[in-house]
Backbone as numpy.savetxt, mean C-alpha at the origin, in Angstrom:
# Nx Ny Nz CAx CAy CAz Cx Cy Cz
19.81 -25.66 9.83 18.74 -26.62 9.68 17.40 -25.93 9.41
16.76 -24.94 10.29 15.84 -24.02 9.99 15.94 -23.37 8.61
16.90 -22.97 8.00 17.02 -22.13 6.88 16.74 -23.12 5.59
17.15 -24.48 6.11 16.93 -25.35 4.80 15.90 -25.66 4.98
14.87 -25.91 6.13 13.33 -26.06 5.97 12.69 -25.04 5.58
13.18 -23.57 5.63 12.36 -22.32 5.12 12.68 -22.66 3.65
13.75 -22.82 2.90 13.95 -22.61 1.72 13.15 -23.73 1.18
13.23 -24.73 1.38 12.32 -26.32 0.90 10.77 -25.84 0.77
10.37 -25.21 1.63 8.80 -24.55 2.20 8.71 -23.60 0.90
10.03 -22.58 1.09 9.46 -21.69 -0.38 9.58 -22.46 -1.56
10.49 -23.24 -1.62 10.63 -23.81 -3.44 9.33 -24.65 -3.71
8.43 -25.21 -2.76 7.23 -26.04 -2.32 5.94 -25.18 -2.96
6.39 -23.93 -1.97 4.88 -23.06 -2.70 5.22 -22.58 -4.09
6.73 -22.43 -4.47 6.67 -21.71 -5.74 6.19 -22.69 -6.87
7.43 -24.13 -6.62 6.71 -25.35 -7.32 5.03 -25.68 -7.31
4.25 -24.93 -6.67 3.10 -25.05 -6.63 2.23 -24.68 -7.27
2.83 -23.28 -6.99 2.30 -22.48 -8.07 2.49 -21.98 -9.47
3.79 -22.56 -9.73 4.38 -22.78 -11.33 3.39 -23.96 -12.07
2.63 -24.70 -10.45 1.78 -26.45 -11.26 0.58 -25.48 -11.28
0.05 -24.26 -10.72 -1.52 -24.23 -10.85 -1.43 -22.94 -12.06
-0.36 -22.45 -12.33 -0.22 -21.73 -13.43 -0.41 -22.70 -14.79
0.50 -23.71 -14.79 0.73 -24.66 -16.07 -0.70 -25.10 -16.19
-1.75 -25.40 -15.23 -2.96 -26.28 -15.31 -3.81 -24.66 -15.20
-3.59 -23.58 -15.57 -4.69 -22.83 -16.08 -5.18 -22.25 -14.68
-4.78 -22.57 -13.46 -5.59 -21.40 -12.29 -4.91 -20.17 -11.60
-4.26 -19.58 -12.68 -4.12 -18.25 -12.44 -4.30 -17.53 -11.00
-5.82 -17.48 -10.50 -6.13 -16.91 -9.12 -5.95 -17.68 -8.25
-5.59 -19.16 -8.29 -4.87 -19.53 -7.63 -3.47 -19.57 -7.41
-2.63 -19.53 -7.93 -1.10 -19.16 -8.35 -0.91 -18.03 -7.86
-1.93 -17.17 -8.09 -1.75 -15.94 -6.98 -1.78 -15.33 -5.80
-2.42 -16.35 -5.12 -3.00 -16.21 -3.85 -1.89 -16.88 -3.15
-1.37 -18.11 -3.92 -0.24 -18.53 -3.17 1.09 -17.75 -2.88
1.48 -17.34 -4.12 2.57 -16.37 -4.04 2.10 -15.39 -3.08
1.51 -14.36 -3.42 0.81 -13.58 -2.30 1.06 -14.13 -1.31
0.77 -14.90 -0.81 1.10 -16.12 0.45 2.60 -15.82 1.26
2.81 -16.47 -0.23 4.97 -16.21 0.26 5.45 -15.52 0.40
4.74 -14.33 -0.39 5.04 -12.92 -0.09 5.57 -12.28 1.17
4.04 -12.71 1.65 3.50 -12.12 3.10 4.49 -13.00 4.25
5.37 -14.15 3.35 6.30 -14.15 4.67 8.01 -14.02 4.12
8.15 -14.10 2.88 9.47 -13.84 2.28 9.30 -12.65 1.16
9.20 -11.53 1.67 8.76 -10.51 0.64 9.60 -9.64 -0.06
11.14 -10.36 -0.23 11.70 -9.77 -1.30 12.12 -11.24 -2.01
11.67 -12.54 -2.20 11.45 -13.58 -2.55 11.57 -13.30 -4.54
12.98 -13.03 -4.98 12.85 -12.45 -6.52 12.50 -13.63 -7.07
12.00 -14.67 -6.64 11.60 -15.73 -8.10 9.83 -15.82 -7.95
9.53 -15.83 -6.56 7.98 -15.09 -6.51 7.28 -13.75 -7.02
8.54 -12.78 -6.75 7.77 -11.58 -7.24 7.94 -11.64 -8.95
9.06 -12.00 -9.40 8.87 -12.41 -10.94 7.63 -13.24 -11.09
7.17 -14.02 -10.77 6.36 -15.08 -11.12 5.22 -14.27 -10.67
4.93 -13.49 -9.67 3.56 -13.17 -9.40 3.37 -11.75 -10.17
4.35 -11.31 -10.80 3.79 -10.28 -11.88 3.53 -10.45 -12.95
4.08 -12.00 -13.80 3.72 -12.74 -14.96 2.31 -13.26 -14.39
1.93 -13.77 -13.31 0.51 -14.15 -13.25 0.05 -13.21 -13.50
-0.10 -11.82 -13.20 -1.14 -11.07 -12.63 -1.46 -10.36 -14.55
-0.37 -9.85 -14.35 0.09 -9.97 -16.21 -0.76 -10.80 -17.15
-1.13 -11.68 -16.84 -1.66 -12.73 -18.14 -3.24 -13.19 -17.38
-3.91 -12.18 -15.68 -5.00 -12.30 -15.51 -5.41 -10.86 -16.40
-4.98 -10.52 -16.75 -4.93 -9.08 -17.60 -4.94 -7.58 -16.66
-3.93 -7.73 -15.25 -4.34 -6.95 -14.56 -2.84 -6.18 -14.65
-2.41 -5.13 -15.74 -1.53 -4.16 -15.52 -0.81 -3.98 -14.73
-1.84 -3.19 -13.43 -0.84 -2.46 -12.79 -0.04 -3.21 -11.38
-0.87 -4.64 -11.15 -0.68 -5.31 -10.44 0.51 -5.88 -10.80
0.35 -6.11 -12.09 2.11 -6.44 -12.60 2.92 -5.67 -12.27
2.74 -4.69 -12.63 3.87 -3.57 -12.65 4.38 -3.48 -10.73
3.45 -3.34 -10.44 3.48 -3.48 -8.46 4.51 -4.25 -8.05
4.43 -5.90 -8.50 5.05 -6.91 -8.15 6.54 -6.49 -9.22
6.17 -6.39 -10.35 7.63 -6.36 -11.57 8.51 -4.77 -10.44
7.93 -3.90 -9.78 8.68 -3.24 -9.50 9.38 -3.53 -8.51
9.73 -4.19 -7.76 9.91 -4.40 -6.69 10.98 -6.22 -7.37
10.95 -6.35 -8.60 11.47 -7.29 -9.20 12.73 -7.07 -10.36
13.89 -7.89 -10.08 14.82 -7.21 -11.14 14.51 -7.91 -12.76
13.05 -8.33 -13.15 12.82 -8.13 -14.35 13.15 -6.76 -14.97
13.54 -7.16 -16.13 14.28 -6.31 -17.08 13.85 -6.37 -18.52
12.68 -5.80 -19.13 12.16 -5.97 -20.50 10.89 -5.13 -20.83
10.67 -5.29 -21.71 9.66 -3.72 -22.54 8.57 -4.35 -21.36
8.03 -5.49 -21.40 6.96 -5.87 -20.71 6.60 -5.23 -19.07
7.80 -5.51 -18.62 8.62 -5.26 -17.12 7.97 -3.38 -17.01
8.86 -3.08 -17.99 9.04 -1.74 -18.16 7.52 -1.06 -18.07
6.83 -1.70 -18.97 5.71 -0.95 -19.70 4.54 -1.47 -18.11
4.41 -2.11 -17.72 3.65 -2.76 -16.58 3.92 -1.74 -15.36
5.30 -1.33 -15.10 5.67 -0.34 -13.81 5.35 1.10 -14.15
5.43 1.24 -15.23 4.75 2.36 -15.88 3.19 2.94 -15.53
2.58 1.76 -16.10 1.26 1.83 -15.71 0.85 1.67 -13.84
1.52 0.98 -13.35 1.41 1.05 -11.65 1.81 2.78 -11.09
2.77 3.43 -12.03 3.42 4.38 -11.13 2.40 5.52 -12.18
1.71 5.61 -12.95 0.74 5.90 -13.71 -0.37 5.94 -13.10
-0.78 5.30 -12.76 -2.26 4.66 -11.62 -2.37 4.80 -10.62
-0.61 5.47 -9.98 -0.91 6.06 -8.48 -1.35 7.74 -8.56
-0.66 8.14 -9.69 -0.48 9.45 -9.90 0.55 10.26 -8.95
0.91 9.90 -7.95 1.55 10.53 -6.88 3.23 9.40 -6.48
3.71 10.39 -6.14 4.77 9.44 -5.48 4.50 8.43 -3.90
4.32 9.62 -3.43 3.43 8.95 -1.94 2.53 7.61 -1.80
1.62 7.77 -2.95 0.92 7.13 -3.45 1.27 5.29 -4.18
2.06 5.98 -4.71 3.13 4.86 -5.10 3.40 3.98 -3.94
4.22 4.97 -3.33 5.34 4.11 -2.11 3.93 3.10 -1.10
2.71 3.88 -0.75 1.89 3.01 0.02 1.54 1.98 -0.65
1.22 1.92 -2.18 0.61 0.95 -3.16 1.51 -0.37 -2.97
2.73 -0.14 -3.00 4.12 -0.73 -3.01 3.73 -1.96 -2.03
3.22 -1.28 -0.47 3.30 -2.07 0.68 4.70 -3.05 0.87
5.75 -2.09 0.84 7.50 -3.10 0.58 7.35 -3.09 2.34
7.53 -4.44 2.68 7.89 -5.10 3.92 9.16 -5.68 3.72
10.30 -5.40 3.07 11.52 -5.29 3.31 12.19 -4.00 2.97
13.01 -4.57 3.82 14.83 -2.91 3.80 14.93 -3.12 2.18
15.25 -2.10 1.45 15.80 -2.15 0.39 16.93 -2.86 0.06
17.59 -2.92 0.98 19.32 -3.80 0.72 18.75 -5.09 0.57
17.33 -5.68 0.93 17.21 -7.27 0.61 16.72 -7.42 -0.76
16.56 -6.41 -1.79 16.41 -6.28 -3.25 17.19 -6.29 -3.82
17.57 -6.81 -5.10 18.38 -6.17 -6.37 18.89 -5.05 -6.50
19.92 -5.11 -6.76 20.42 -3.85 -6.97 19.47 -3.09 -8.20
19.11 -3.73 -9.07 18.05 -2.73 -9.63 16.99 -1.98 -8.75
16.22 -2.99 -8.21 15.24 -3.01 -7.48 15.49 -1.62 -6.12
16.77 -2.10 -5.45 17.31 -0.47 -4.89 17.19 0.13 -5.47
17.82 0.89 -6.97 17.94 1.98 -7.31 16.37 2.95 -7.58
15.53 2.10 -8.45 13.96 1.90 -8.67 13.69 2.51 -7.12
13.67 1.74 -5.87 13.19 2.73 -4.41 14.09 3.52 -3.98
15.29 3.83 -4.19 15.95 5.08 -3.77 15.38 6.49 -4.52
15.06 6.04 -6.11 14.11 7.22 -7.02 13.45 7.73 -6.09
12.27 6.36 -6.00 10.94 6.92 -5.41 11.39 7.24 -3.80
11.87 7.12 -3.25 12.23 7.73 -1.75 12.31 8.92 -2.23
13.13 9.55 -3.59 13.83 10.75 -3.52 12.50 11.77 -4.00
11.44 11.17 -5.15 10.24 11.93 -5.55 9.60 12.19 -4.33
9.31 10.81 -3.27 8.42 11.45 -2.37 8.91 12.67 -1.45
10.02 12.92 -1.32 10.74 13.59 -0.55 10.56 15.01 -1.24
10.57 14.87 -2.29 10.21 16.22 -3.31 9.06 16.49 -3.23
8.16 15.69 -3.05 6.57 16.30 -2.90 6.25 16.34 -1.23
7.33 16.30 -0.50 6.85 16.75 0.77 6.61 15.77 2.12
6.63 14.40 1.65 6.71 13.22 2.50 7.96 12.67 2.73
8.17 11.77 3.62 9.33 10.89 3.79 9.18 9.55 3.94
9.52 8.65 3.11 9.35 7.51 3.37 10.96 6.67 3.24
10.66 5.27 4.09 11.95 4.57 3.89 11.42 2.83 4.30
11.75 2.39 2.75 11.29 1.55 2.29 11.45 0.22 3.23
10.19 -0.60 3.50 10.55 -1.70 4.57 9.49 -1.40 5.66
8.86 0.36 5.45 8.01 1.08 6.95 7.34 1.44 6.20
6.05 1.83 6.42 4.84 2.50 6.30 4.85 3.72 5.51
5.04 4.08 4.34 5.10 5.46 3.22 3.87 6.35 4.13
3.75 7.47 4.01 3.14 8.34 4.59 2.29 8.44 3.96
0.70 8.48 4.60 -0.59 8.51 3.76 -0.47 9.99 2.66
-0.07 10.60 3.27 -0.12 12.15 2.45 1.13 13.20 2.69
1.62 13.81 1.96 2.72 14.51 1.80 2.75 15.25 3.48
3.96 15.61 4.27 3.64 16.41 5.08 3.05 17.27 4.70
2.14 17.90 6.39 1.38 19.00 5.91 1.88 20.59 5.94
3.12 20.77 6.35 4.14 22.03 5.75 3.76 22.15 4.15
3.30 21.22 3.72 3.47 21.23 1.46 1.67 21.70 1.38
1.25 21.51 2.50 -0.08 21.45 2.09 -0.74 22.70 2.19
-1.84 23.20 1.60 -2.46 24.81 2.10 -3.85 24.39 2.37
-4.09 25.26 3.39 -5.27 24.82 3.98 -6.33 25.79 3.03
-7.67 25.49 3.00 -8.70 25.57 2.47 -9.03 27.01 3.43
-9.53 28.40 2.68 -10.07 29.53 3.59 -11.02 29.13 4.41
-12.56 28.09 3.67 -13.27 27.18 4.44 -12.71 26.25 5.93
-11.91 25.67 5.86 -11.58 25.11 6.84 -11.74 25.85 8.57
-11.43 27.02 8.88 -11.65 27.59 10.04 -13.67 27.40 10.12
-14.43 27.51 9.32 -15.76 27.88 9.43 -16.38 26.69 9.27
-15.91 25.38 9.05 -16.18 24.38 8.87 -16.34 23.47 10.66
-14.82 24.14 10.88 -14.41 23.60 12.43 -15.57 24.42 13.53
-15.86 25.87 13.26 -16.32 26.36 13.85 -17.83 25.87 14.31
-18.21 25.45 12.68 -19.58 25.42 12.86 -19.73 23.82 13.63
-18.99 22.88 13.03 -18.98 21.68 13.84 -19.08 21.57 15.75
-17.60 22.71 16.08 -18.11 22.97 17.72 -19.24 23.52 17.69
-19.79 24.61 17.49 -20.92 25.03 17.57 -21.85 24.18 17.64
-22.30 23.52 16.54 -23.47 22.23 17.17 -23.56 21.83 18.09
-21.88 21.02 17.95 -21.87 20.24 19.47 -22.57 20.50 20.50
-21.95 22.30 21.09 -22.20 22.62 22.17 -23.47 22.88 21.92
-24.37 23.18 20.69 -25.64 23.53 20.97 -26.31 21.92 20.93
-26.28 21.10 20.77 -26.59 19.87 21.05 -26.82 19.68 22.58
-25.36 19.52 22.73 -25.19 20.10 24.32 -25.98 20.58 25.22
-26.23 21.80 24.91 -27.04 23.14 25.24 -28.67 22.65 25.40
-29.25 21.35 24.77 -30.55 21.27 24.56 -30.78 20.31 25.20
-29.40 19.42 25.31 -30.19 18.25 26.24 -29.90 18.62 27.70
-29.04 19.37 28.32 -28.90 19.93 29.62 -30.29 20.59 29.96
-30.86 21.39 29.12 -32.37 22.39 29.49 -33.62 21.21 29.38
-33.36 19.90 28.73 -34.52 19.25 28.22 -34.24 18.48 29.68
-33.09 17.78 30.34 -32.81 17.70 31.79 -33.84 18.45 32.88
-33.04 19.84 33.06 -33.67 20.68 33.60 -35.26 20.45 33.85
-36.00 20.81 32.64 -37.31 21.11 31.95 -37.95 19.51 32.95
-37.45 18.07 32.81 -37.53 17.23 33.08 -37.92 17.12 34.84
-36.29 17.33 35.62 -36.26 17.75 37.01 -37.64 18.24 37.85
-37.69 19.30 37.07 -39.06 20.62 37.57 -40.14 20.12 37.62
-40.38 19.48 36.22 -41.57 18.91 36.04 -42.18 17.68 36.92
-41.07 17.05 37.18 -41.10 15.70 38.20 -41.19 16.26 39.60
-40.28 17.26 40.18 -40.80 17.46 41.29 -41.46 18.84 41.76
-43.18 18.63 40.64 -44.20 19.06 40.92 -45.10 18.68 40.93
């Protein structure tokens, strides 16, 4: 009974937003999907539909975002995920852009193969991610080399501190003495 009121609820917002697409409001059509997203987020007739909106607000890579995560299949599809995985420059990068709040098994089998890639790039540049959780802001830092600067940077930062430190303890002091004389 619950499952047929969830499904009625989604065909409601999609029918909704197929009416504010046909009548020309685009940023609205999007906000809704977006909507459905945020509670059915491997939803393949929303994420198709919300990468043709975003697509025809003339926004690339936003297509490509939604089309990836979608088993659209066409030069358009193609050329749109391109530009998203283009625009991250990074794999890591990618996978956070993504924001996938589902397991991969609730996608297309296209749509799996597309995040098993990118699981496998980020893994090559040094991160681990697994799709459904939080992609790692930045590659582990085993991949990373630290800057020769970095030790003299830290140094000089404590150093203030404590001389910060150092001035208001004596300006104390200086205070104390002065008061009880």
């Amino acid at each position: 009974m619950v499952e047929l009121a969830v499904e009625a609820s989604r065909a409601r917002v999609v029918a909704a937003a197929r009416a504010e697409v046909a009548a020309g409001r685009l940023p609205f059509a999007r906000d809704r999907l977006a909507g459905l997203l945020a509670q059915h987020p491997a939803d393949p007739e929303a994420l198709d539909l919300l990468g043709a909106v975003c697509r025809e607000l003339g926004d690339e890579v936003a297509a490509g975002r939604w089309w990836f995560l979608s088993a659209r299949d066409d030069p358009e599809a193609d050329a749109a995920r391109a530009a998203f995985l283009a625009a991250q420059a990074e794999p890591w990068k990618a996978a956070n852009a993504l924001r996938v709040r589902a397991p991969a098994e609730a996608f297309p089998d296209e749509v799996q193969v597309r995040l098993a890639d990118l699981v496998s790039e980020v893994a090559a540049a040094g991160g681990s991610w697994v799709p459904g959780q939080r992609a790692p802001l930045t590659p582990s830092t085993a991949t990373q080399t630290r800057s020769w600067t970095e030790p003299f940077l830290i140094g000089g930062i404590l150093l203030s501190t404590v001389g910060v430190w150092l001035v208001g303890v004596i300006t104390l002091v200086v205070l104390v003495v002065s008061a009880a004389s």
